[in-house]
DOLUM-287581 format. One record per residue (C-alpha): residue number from 1; x, y, z. Coordinates in Angstrom, 2 decimals. Example, Ala and Ser with C-alpha at 12.3 -4.5 7.8 and 13.67 -1.06 7.14 Angstrom:
2
MILO  resi        u        v        w
MILO     1    12.30    -4.50     7.80
MILO     2    13.67    -1.06     7.14
% end
This chain:
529
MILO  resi        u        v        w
MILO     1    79.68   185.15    95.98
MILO     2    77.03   184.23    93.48
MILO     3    74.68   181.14    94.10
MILO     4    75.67   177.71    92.21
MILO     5    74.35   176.99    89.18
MILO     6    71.13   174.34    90.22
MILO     7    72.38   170.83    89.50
MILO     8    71.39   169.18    86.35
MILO     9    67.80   167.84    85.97
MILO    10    69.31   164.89    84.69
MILO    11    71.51   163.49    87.80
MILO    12    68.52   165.12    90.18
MILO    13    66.81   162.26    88.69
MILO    14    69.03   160.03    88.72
MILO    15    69.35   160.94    93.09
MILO    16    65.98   160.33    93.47
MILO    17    65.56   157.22    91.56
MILO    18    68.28   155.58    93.92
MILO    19    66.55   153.29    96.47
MILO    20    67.14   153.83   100.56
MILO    21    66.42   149.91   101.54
MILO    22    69.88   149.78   103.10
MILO    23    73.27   149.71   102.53
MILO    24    73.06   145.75   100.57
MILO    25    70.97   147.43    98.16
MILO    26    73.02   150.86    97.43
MILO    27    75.53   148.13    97.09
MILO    28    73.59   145.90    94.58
MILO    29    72.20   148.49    92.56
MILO    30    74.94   151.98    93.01
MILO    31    77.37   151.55    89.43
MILO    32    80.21   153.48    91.30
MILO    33    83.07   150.77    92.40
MILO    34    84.63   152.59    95.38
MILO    35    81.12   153.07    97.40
MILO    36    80.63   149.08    96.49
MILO    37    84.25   148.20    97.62
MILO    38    83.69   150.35   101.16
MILO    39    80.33   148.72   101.49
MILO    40    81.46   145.24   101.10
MILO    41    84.53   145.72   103.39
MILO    42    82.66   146.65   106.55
MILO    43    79.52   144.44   105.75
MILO    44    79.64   141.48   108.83
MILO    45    80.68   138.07   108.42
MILO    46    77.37   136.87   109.46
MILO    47    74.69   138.99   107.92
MILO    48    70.88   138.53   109.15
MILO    49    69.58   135.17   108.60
MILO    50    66.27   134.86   106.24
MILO    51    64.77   131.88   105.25
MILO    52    66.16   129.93   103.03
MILO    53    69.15   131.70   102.93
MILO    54    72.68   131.03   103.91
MILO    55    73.96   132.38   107.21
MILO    56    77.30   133.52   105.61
MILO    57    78.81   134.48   102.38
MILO    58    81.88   132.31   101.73
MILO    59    84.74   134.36    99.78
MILO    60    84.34   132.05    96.90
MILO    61    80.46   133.09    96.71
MILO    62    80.63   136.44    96.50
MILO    63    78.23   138.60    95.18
MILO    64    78.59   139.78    91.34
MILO    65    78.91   143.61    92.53
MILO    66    81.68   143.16    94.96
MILO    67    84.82   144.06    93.47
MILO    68    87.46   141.59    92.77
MILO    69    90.29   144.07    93.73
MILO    70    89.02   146.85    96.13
MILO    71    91.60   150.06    96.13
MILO    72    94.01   150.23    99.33
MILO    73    91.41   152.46   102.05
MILO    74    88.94   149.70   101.48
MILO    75    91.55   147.04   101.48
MILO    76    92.69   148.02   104.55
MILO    77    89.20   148.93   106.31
MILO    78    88.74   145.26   105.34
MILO    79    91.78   143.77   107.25
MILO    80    90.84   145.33   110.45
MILO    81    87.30   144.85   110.48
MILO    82    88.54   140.64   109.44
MILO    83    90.77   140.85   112.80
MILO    84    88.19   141.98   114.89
MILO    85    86.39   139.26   113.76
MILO    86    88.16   136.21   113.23
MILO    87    87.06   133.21   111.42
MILO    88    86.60   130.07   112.76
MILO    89    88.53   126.63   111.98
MILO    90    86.63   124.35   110.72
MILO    91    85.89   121.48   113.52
MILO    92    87.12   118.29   113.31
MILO    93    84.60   115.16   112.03
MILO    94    84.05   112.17   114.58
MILO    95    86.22   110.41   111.79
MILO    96    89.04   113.01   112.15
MILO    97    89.39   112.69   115.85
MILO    98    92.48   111.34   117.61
MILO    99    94.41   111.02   120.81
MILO   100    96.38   113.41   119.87
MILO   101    94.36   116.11   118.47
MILO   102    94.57   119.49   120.14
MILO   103    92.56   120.13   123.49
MILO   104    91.94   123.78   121.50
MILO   105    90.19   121.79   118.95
MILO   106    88.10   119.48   121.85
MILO   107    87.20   122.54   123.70
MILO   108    85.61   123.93   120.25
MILO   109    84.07   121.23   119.46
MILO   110    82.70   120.53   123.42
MILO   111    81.31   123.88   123.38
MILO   112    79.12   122.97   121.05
MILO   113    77.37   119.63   122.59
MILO   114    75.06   120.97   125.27
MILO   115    74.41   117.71   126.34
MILO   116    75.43   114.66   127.28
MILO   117    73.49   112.90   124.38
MILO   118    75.83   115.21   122.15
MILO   119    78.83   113.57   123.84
MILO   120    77.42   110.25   122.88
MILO   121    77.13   110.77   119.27
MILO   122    80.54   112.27   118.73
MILO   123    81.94   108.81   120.69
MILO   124    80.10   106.71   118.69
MILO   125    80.73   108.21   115.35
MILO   126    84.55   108.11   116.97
MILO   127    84.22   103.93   117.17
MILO   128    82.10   103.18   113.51
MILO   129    85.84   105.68   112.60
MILO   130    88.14   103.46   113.72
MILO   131    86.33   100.37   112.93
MILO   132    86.36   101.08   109.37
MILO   133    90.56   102.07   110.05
MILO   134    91.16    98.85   111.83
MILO   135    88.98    96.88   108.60
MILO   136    91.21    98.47   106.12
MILO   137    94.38    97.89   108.03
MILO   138    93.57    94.05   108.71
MILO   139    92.09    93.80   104.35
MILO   140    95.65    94.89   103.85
MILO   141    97.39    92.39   105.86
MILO   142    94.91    89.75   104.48
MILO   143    95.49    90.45   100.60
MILO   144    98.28    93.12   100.57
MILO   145    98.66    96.43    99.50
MILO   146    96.10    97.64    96.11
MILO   147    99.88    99.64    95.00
MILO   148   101.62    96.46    95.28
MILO   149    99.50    94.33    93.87
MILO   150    99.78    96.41    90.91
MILO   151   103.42    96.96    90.81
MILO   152   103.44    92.94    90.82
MILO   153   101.28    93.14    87.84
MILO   154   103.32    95.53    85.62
MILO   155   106.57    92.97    86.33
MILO   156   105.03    90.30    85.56
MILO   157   103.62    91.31    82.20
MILO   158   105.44    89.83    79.52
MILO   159   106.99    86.91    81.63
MILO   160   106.88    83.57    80.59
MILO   161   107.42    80.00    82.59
MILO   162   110.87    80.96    81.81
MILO   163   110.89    84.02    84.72
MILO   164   109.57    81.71    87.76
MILO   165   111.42    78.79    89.53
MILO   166   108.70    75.32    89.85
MILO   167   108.69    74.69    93.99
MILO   168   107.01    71.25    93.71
MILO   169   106.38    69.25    90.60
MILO   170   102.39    67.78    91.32
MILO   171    99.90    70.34    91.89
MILO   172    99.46    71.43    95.34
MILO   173    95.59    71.74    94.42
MILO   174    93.29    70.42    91.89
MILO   175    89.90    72.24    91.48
MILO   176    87.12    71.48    89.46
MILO   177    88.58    73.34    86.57
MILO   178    91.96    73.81    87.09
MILO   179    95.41    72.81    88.45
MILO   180    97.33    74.77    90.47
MILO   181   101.41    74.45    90.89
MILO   182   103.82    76.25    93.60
MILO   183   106.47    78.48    91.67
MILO   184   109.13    80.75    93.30
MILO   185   108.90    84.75    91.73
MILO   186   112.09    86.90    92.45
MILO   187   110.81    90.72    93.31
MILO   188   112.78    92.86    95.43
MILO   189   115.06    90.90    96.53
MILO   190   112.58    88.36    98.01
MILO   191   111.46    85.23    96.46
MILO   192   107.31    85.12    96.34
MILO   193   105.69    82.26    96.12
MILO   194   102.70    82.57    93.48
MILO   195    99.89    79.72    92.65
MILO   196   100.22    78.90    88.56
MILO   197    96.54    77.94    87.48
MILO   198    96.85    75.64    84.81
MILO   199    92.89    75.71    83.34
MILO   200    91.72    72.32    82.53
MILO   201    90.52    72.37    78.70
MILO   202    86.66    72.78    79.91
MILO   203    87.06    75.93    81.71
MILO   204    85.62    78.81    79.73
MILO   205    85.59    81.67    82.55
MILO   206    89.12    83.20    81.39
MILO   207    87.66    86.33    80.36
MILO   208    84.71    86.76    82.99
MILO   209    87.44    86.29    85.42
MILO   210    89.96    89.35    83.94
MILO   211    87.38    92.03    84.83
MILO   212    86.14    91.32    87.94
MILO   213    87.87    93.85    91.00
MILO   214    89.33    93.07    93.67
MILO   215    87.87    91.49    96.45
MILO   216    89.02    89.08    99.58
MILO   217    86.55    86.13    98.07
MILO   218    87.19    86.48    94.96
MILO   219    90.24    84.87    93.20
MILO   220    92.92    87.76    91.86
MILO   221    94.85    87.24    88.68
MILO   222    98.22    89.06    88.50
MILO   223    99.47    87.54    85.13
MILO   224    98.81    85.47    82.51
MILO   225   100.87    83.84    79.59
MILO   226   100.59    80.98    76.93
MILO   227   103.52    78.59    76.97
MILO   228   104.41    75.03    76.81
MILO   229   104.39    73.37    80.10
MILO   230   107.50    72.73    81.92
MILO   231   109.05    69.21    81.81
MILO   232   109.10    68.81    84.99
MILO   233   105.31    69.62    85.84
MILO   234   103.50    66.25    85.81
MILO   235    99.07    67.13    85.20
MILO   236    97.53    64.07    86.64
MILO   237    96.78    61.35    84.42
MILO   238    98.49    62.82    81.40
MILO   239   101.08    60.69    79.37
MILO   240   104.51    62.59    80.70
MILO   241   103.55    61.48    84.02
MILO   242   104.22    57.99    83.11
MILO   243   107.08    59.06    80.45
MILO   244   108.85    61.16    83.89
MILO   245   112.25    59.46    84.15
MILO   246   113.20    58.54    87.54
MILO   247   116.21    60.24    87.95
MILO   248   114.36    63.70    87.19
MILO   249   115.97    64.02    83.78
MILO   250   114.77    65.76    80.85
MILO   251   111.94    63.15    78.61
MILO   252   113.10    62.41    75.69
MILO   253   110.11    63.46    74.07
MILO   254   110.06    67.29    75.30
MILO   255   108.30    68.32    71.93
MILO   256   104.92    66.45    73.16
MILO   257   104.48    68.74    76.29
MILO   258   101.46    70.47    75.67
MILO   259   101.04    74.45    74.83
MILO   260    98.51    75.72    77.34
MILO   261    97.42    78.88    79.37
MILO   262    98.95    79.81    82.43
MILO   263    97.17    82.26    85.06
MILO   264    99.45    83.77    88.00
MILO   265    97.63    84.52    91.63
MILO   266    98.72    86.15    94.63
MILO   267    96.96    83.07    96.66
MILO   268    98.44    79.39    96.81
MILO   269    95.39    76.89    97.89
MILO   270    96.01    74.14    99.52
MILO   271    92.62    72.62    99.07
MILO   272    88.84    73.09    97.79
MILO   273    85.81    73.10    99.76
MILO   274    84.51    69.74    98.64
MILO   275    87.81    68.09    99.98
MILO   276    87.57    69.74   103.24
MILO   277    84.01    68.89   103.51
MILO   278    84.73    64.95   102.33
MILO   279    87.52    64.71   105.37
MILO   280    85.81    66.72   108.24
MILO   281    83.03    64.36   109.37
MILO   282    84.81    63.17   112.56
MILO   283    85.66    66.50   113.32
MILO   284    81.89    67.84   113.05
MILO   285    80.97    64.49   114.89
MILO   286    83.19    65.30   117.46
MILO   287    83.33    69.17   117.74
MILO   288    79.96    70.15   116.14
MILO   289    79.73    73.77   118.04
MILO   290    83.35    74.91   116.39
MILO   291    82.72    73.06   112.98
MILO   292    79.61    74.51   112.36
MILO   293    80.94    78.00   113.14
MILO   294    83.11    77.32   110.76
MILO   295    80.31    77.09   108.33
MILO   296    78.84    79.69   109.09
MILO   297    82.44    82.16   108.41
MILO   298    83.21    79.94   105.36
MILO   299    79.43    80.77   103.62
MILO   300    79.45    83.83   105.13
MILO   301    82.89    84.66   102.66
MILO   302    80.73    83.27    99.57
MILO   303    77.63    86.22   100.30
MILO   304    80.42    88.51   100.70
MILO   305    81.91    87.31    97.06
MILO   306    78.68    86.83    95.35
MILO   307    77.39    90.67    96.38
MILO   308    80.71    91.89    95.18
MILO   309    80.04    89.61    92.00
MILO   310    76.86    91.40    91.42
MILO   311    77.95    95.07    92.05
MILO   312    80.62    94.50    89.33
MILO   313    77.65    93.08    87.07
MILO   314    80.35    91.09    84.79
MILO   315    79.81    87.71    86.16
MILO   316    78.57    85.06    87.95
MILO   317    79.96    82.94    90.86
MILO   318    80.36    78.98    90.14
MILO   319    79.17    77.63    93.78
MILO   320    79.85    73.79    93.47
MILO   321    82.27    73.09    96.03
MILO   322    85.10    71.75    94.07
MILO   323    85.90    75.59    92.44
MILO   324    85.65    77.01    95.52
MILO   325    89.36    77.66    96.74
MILO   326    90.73    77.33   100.24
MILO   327    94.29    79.44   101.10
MILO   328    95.48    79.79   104.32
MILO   329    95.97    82.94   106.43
MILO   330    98.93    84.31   107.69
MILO   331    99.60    82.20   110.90
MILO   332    97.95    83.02   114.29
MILO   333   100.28    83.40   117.50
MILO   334   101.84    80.27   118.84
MILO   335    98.48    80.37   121.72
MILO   336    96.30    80.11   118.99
MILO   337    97.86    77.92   116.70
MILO   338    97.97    75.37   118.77
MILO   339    94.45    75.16   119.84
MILO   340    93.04    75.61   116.41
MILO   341    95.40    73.14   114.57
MILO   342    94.52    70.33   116.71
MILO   343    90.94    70.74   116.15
MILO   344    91.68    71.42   112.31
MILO   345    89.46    74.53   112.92
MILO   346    92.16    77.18   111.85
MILO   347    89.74    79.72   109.44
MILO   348    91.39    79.88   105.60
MILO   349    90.22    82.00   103.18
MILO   350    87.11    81.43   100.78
MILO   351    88.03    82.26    97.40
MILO   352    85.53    81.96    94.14
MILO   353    87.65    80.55    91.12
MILO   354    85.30    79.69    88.56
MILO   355    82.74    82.00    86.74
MILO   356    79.96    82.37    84.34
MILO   357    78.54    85.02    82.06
MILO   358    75.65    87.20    83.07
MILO   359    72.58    86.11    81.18
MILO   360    69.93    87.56    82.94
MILO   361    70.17    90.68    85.61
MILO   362    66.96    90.75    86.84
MILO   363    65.02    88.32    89.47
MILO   364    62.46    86.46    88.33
MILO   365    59.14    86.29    90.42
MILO   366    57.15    83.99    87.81
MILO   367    54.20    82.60    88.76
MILO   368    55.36    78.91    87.82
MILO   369    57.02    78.94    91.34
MILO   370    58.29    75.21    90.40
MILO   371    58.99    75.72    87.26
MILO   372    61.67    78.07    88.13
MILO   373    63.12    76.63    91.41
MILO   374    63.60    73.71    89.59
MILO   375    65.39    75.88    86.44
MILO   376    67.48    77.66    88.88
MILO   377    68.72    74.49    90.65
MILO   378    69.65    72.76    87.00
MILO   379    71.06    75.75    85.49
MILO   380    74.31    77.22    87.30
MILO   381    74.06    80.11    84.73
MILO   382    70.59    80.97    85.56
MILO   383    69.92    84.37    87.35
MILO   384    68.11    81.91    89.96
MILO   385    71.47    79.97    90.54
MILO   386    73.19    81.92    93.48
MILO   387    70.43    81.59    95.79
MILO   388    69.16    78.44    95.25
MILO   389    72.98    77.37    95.39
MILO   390    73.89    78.53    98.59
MILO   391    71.19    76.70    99.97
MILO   392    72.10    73.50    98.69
MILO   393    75.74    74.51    99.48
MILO   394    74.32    74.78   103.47
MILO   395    73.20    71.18   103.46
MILO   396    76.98    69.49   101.71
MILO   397    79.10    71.39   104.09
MILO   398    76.92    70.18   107.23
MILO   399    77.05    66.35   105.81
MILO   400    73.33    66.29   104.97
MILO   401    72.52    64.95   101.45
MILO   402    70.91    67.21    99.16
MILO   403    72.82    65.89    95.70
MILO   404    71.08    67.79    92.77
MILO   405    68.71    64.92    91.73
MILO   406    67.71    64.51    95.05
MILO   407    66.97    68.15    95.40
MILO   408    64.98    68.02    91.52
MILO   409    62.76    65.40    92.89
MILO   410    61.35    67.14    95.69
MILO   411    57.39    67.88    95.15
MILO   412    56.75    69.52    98.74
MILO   413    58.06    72.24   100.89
MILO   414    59.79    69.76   102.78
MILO   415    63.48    69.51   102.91
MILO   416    65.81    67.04   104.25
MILO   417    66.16    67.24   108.06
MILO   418    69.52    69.18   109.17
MILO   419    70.11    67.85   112.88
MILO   420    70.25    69.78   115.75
MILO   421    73.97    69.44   116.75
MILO   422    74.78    73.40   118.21
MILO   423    73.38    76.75   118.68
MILO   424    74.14    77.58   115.24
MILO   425    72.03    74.36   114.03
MILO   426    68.81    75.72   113.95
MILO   427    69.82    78.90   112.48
MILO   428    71.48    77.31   109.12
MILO   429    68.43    75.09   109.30
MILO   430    66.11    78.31   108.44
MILO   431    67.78    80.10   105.88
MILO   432    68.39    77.10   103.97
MILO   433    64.43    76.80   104.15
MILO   434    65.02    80.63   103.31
MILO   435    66.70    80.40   100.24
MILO   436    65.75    77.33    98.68
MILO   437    62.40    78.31    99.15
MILO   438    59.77    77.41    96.01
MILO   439    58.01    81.07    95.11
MILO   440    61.37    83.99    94.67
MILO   441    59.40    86.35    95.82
MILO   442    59.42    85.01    99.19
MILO   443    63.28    84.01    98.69
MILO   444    66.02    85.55   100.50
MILO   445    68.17    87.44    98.89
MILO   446    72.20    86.95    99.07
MILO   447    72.54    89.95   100.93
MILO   448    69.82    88.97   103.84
MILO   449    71.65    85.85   103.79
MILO   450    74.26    87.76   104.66
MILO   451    73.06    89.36   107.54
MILO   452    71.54    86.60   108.71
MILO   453    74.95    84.82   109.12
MILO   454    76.71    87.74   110.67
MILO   455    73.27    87.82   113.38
MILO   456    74.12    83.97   113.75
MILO   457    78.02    84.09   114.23
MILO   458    77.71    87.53   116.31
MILO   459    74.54    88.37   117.92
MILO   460    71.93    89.69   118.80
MILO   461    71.03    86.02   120.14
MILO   462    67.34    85.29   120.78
MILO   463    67.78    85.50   124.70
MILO   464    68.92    88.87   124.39
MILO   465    64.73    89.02   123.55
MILO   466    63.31    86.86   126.63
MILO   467    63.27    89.17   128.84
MILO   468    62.69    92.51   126.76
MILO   469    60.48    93.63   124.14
MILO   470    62.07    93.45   120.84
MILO   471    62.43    97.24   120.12
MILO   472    64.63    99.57   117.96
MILO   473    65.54   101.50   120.88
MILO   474    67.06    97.85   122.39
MILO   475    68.41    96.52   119.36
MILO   476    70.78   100.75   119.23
MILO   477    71.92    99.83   122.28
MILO   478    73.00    96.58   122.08
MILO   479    75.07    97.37   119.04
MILO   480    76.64   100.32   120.78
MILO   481    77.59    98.41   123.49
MILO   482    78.64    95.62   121.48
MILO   483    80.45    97.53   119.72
MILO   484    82.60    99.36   122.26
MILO   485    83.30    96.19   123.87
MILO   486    84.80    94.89   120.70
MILO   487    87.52    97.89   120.46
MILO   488    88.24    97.12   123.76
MILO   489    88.92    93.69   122.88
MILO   490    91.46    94.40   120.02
MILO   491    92.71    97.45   122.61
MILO   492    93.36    94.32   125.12
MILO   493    94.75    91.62   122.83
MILO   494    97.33    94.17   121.13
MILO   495    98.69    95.30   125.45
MILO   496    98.30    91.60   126.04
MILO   497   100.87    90.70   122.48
MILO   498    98.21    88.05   121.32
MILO   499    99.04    88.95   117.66
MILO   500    97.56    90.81   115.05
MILO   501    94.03    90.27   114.16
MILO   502    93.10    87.12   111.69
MILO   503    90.09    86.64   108.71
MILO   504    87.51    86.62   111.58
MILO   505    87.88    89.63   113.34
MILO   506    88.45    91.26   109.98
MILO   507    84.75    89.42   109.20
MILO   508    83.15    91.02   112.44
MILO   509    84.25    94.41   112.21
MILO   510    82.75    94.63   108.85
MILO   511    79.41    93.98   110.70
MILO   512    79.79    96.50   113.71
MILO   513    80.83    99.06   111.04
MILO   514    78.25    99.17   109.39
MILO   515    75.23    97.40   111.20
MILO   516    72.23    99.10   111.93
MILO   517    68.76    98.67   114.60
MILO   518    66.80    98.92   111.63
MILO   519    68.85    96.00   109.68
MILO   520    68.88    93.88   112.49
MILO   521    65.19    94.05   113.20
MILO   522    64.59    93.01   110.12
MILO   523    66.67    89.84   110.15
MILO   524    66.07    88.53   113.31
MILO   525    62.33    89.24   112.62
MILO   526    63.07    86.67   109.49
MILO   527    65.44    84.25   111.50
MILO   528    64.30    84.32   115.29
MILO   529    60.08    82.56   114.64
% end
């Protein structure tokens, strides 16, 4: 037979301009599909590492040249060649872990630690988990559910004094700015008890107050409504308290009760900080250890409030103690309860009621250091205020007098004595010097008074340091033992049917959740001289 015809000149070039790199580059660079689609279907999972480069191709990063629909040979190369090699599950996080998950997963995930130190971190990371679970759970119990609290909302919108039934007819508490009634709400076939805030005509916070999140300090507002008030409500010292008839009837002059604005929250108080301050003497005379904890967990809630205050950047936090609400917690067990009510050391809730505008966001460092401490401690509005406030707020709940024109006429770094009556004494002592001190550069901030607190109520204590260097390598293990020891301790009071866990534990495992070496170095470095 005759020779061929010689190919064109045309595709001979074409040949020899093709590059021979390797089958990833006939791939990148060859236009015909099916030699791309064969390619691709037997290229490994894993292809050679280079620097900078990913280890794998996920399917949803493939490359422009692959095809999206390969034809059936190449399809089907492609099945085998993906169950010969067969992709991985994805292991579980430390925060995914259970008692019940798989011993398949475990033994993947086991493989992988080589060491004991491996181990370690997976357990830890398994108890910061279920720390931050057992916070959530016990912030649910404490306020209730975010869905229901909404679902509250919606049925209450529109209502009037009309939809709620008035429990008692004097106020059950009587802030600084407000009065606050019991009334009876019918939802799902349960009657709720709701606090009605009845704002005294001086209170200008309204609408600082209706944009402010939620938050366990911070006072929630499910409804609101303008309407005149009931007969039967007396407000202190108005004139239908003396024109009440004693047999509970109707006044004849119903057209003179007054048109006001009603507020609705979740939380009933039963009292404000300054009256629990005013009638706890004796009981810090006579248990000063447990009273002073107290004060410590009741200013801890305030930092908590005022930091979530300042995230939200709306508002400010009015710290004198007669807006700052008191509401009990759901009750402790019987073994409990009885202990703590004697002593009248039963821990209620903190809640800020009363707010102001943000004026300023910044912090002032000014170099008229007196100048400003004494602006911040005469203006609650002032960006100076929360601070400086706290401080002062340190000295009336531990019975020490530090009344505002007391505090204005100090010249000196001195400060009124606070006596030494517990462990916790000394502490409180220095961060009041902490945050009331005169330059704000060398102030505290609310958030290291925070932390100092929690290092005051929970540890580390300054013996932990007498016999040890203070180190970072000592402060990591203290918290990780501290903080397997106090899973074990809800682990053992849930077997033992103590009850669920209260405001303080909820308090503490916010700290072990997210406490850190480097955080408490710091801190005890500032509170441990």
């Amino acid at each position: 037979d005759p020779l061929p015809p010689p190919l064109p000149k045309k595709q001979l070039q074409r040949a020899e301009s093709l590059p021979e790199q390797g089958p990833s580059q006939h791939c990148r660079d060859d236009p015909t599909p099916w030699a791309s689609s064969i390619l691709y279907s037997i290229l490994p999972l894993h292809l050679p590492h280079e620097e900078g480069a990913p280890t794998s191709i996920p399917p949803r990063d493939r490359p422009s040249w692959a095809p999206k629909k390969p034809l059936t040979k190449s399809q089907s190369l492609g099945e085998t060649v993906a169950r010969n090699s067969p992709q991985k599950a994805p292991l579980p996080s430390p925060a995914e872990l259970t008692f019940g998950t798989a011993d398949g997963e475990l033994g993947q995930l086991l493989q992988l630690l080589e060491s004991p130190a491996g181990v370690s971190g997976v357990v830890l990371g398994c108890q910061v988990a279920t720390l931050a679970r057992l916070s959530a759970r016990i912030r649910e119990k404490l306020m209730g559910s975010e869905e229901r609290q909404q679902l509250l909302e919606a049925e209450l919108a529109g209502k009037s004094w009309a939809a709620f039934s008035v429990l008692d007819r004097e106020p059950c508490c009587e802030s600084g700015d407000a009065w606050y009634f019991r009334v009876g709400f019918a939802f799902e076939q349960r009657q709720l008890v709701f606090a009605a805030k009845v704002p005294k005509p001086s209170c200008a916070s309204l609408g600082v107050q209706s944009c402010l999140g939620a938050h366990c300090s911070i006072q929630r507002l499910i409804g609101r409504f303008t309407d005149r008030l009931p007969w039967e409500l007396v407000l202190p010292g108005s004139p239908e308290e003396q024109s009440q008839s004693p047999s509970g009837e109707e006044p004849a002059r119903l057209a003179t009760c007054p048109v006001l604005q009603v507020l609705i929250s979740p939380e009933v108080p039963y009292q404000t900080l300054a009256g629990f301050v005013k009638g706890s003497h004796d009981l810090h005379r006579t248990s000063p250890g447990h009273y002073e904890r107290l004060a410590c967990l009741l200013l801890l809630q305030v930092c908590t409030g005022l930091e979530h205050l300042r995230l939200q950047n709306e508002g400010q936090g009015d710290l004198h103690p007669e807006n700052l609400l008191l509401v009990r917690c759901p009750c402790p067990p019987q073994s409990q309860q009885g202990k703590e009510a004697s002593l009248g050391l039963s821990l209620p809730r903190l809640l800020i009621s009363s707010f102001f505008k943000v004026k300023d966001k910044r912090r002032p460092c000014s170099t008229n250091q007196e100048q400003d401490w004494l602006k911040g401690l005469a203006t609650p509005s002032s960006p100076l205020a929360d601070e400086l406030n706290v401080g002062m707020l340190i000295y009336q709940i531990l019975h020490v007098d530090i009344s505002l024109e007391n505090a204005l006429g100090f010249r000196s770094n001195r400060l009124p004595e606070i006596p030494s009556l517990s462990i916790y004494s000394a502490g409180l002592k220095r961060l009041a010097m902490l945050l009331l001190h005169r330059d704000p550069c060398k102030r505290v901030s609310i958030e290291q008074a925070r932390s100092i607190l929690q290092v005051l109520l929970w540890g580390p204590r300054q013996e932990l340091f007498a016999r040890s260097k203070k180190t970072l390598t000592l402060l990591r293990s203290w918290v990780e033992v501290k903080r397997a020891l106090l899973l074990l301790k809800f682990a053992e009071n849930s077997a033992g049917a103590v009850g669920s866990p209260c405001l303080e534990e909820w308090l503490c495992c916010q700290y072990f959740k997210e406490v850190t070496e480097h955080m408490l170095y710091q801190v005890t470095q500032a509170l441990y001289i």
